[in-house]
C-alpha positions in Angstrom: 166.1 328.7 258.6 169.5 328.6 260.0 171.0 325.5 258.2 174.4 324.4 256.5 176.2 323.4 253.4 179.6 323.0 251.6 181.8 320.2 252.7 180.9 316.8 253.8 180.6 315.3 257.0 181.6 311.9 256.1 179.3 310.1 259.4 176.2 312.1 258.6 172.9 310.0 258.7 169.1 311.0 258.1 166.7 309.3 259.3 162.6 310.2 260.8 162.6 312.1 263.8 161.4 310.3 266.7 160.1 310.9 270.1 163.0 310.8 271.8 165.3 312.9 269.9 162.6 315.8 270.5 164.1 317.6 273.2 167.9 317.8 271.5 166.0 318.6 267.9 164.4 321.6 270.3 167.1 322.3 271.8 169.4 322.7 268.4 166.2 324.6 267.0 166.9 327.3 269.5 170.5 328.0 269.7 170.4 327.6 266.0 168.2 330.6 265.0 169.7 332.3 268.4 173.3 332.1 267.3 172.5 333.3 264.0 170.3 336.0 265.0 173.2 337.1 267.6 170.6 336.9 270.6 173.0 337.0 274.0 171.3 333.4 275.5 170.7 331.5 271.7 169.4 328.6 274.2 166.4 330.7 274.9 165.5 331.6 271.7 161.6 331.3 270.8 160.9 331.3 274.8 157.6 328.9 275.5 156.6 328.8 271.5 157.4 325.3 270.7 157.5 324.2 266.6 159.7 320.9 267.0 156.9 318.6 268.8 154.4 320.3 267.2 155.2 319.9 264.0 156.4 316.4 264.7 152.8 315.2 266.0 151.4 316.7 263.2 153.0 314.4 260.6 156.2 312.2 261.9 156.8 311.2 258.8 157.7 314.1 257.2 160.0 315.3 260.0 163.7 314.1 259.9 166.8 314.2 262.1 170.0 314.3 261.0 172.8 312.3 263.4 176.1 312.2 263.8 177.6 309.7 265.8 174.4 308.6 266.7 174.0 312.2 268.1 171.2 314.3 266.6 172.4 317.4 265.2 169.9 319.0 262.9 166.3 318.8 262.2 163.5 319.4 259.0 159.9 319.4 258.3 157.7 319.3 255.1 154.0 320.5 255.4 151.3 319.2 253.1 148.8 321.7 252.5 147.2 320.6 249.7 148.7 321.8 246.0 151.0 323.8 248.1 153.7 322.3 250.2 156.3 324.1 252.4 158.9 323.1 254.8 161.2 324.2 257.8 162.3 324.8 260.1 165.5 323.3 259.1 168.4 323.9 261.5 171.8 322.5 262.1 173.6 322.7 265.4 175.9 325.6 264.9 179.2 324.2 265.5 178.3 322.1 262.2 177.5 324.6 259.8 178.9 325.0 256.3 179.5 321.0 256.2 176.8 319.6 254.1 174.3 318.9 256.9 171.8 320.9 255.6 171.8 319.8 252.2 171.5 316.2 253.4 168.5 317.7 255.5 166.9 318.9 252.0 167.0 315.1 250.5 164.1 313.4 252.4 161.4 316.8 252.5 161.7 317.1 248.4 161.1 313.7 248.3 157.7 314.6 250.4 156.8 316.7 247.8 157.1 314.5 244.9 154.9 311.7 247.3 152.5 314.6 247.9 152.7 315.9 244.2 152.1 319.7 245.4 152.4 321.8 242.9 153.9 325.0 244.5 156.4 324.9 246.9 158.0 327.2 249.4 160.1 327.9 252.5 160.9 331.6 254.7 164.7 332.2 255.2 166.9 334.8 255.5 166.7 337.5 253.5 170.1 339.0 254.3 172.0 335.4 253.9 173.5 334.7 251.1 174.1 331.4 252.1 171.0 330.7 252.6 169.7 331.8 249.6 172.2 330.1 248.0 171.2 326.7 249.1 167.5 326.7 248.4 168.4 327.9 244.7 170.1 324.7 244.5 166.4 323.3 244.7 165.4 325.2 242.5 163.4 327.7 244.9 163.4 331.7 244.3 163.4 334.3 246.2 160.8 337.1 245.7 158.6 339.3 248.1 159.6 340.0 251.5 157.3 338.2 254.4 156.6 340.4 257.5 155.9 339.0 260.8 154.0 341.2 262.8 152.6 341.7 265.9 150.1 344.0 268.1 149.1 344.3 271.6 145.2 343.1 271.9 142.3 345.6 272.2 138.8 345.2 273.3 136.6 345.6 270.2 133.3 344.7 268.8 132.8 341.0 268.6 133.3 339.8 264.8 129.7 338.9 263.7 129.2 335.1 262.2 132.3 334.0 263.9 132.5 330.2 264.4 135.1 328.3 266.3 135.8 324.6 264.9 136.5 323.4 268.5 132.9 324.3 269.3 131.7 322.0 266.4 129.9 318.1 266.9 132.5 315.7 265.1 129.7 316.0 262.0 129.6 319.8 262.0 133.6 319.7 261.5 133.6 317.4 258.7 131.0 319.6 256.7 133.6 323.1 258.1 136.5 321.3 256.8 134.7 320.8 253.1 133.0 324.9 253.4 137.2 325.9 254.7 138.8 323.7 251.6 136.2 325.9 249.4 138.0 329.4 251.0 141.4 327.8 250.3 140.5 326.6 247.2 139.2 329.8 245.7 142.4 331.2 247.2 144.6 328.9 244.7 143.5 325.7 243.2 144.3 322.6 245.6 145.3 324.6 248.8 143.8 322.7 251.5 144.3 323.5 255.4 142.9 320.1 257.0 145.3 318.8 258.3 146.6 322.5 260.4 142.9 322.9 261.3 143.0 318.8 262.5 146.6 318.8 264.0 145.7 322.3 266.0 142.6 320.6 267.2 144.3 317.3 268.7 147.5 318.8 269.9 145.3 321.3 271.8 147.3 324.2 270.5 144.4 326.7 269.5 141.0 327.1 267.7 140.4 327.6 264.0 138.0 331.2 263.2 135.4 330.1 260.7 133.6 333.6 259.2 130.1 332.1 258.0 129.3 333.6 254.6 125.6 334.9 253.6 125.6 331.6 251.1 125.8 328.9 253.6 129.4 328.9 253.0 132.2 330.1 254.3 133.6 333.8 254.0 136.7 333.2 255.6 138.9 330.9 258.0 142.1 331.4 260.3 143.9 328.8 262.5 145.0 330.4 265.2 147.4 329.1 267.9 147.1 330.4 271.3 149.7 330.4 274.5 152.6 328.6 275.9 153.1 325.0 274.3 152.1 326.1 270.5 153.8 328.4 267.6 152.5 331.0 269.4 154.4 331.6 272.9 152.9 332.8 276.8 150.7 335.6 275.9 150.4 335.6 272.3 147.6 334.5 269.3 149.8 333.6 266.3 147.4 333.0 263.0 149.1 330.6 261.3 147.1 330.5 258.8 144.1 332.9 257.4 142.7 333.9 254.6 138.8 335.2 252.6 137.5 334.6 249.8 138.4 336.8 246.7 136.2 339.2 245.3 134.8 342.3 245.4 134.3 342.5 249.1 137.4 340.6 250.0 139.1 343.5 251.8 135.8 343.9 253.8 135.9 340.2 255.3 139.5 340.3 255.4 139.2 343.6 258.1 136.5 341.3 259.7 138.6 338.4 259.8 141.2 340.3 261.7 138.5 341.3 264.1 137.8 338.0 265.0 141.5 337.1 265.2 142.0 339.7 267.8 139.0 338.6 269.8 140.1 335.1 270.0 142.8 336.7 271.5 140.4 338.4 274.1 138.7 335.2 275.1 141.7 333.4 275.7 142.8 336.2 277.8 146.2 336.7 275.4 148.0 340.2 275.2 149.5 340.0 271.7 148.1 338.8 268.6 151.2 337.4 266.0 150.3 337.0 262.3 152.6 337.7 258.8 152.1 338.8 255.5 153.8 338.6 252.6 154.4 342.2 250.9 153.0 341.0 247.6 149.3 340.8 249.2 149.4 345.2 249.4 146.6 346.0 250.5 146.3 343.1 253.3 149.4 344.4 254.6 148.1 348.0 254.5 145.1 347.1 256.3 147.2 345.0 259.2 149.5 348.2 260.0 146.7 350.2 260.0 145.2 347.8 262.4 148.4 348.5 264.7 150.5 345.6 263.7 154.3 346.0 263.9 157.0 344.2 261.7 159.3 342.2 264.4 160.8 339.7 262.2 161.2 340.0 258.0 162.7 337.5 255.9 161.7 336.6 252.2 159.6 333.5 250.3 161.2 331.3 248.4 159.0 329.8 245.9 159.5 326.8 243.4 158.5 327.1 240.5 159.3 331.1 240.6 155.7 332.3 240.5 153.8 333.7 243.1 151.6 331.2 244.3 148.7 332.8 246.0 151.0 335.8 247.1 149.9 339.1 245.1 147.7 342.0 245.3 144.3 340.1 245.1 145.1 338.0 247.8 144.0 338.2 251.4 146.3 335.5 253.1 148.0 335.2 256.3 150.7 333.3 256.7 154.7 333.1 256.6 156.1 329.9 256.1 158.4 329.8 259.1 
């Protein structure tokens, strides 16, 4: 998350984002991550994917512009999901950098997190910036496995069976997924809760949530997926933002089945690419994914506060990456 620190900028102000500093928030979102990542048009940068306005209407009030001048001139987000909270992206516009923007940026998402009392915390950045890395240990966040974002070109396969898509649900049948999907999450890592991605994918229109139906009545599995132009995800792309199985003995099983599904969500939607990451610490799910065809096209670390790993380690089945 390109972002700044150092000096002071002695007009800075943070307030909530609002509707109509979206498009300059987008705007320095792109040439942000563009000039950092040396891209020839920065302005371009994420083509059609869109994460400002998304992440906005998901929860205004815990996204926040930074102005100065009464010009807007960086951006942040916090996410609530549950015991686990995580934020970004946090940008600044890059002729700004280094002049205590970003730390300013950091002030209203940790107070979020104390609102929310989650319990584990995180954020994706740069793993080759020491800059970066320095500023989120100022948090008191620490950097440990790698997080690969990956992608593969779609394939016709066999349908996934006991696949269940949440926007095919009566309002009564979603209620009782979102209770069966907080029991996945929750036997993931105590507290992790994905309502409100599953909700806020649902009313922005940006996708479908995959809902594996277990042999119990309950659930074996869930992803939220978002699909095309207008979402996280881009023209022609399936990004999971989320997935994950149950743990257990036959996690790896429903985990390859899970990906299945993914992919053929994908199909339906008539999408070439499916976008998901990993982090490294979950072996054997990233084993599976690149034997599956998926390709690293981004990497950049976790940063975790408190220093533990959360729900990323070798028993876990989780998709995800924090951007």
């Amino acid at each position: 998350m390109p972002s700044a620190k150092r000096t002071s900028v002695p007009s800075v102000s943070v307030h909530p984002l609002t509707e109509p500093d979206l498009d300059r928030a987008d705007e320095i979102f792109r040439v942000a991550f563009g000039t950092f990542l040396g891209v020839p048009e920065p302005e371009t940068f994420f083509g059609t994917a869109d994460y400002v306005r998304t992440r906005w209407a998901a929860d205004p009030e815990a996204a926040f512009a930074a102005t100065v001048e009464g010009e807007v001139v960086g951006s942040n987000f916090a996410a609530d999901w549950g015991s686990v909270g995580y934020f970004g992206p946090l940008t600044v516009r890059p002729d700004l950098w280094d002049q205590g923007i970003g730390r300013r940026l950091m002030e209203p998402v940790m107070a979020c997190f104390d609102t929310w009392e989650n319990r584990h915390l995180g954020l994706f950045t740069f793993s080759h910036s020491p800059k970066h890395l320095e500023l989120y240990r100022r948090y008191g966040f620490w950097p440990r496995f790698l997080t690969a974002i990956m992608k593969k070109q779609v394939t016709v396969s066999a349908a996934a069976p006991g696949r269940v898509l949440y926007g095919e649900l009566t309002a009564a049948e979603q209620a009782d997924a979102l209770s069966l999907s907080r029991a996945v999450t929750q036997s993931v890592y105590d507290g992790l809760s994905l309502d409100r991605e599953i909700m806020a994918t649902q009313a922005q229109g940006l996708g479908d949530t995959i809902l594996l139906e277990g042999a119990d009545s309950g659930l074996d599995g869930l992803a939220v997926c978002h699909c095309g132009a207008g979402s996280e995800a881009g023209e022609d792309v399936c990004f999971v933002k989320f997935g994950a199985v149950r743990p257990g003995p036959d996690a790896a099983d429903r985990f390859e089945r899970l990906l299945s599904a993914c992919e053929q969500l994908a199909v339906e939607k008539g999408l070439g690419q499916l976008d998901a990451g990993v982090n490294l610490a979950r072996q054997d799910a990233y084993r599976r994914m690149v034997d599956r065809g998926f390709r690293t096209w981004l990497q950049g670390v976790t940063m975790h506060k408190p220093n533990e790993p959360g729900y990323s380690h070798p028993d876990a089945y989780v998709i995800d990456d924090w951007r």
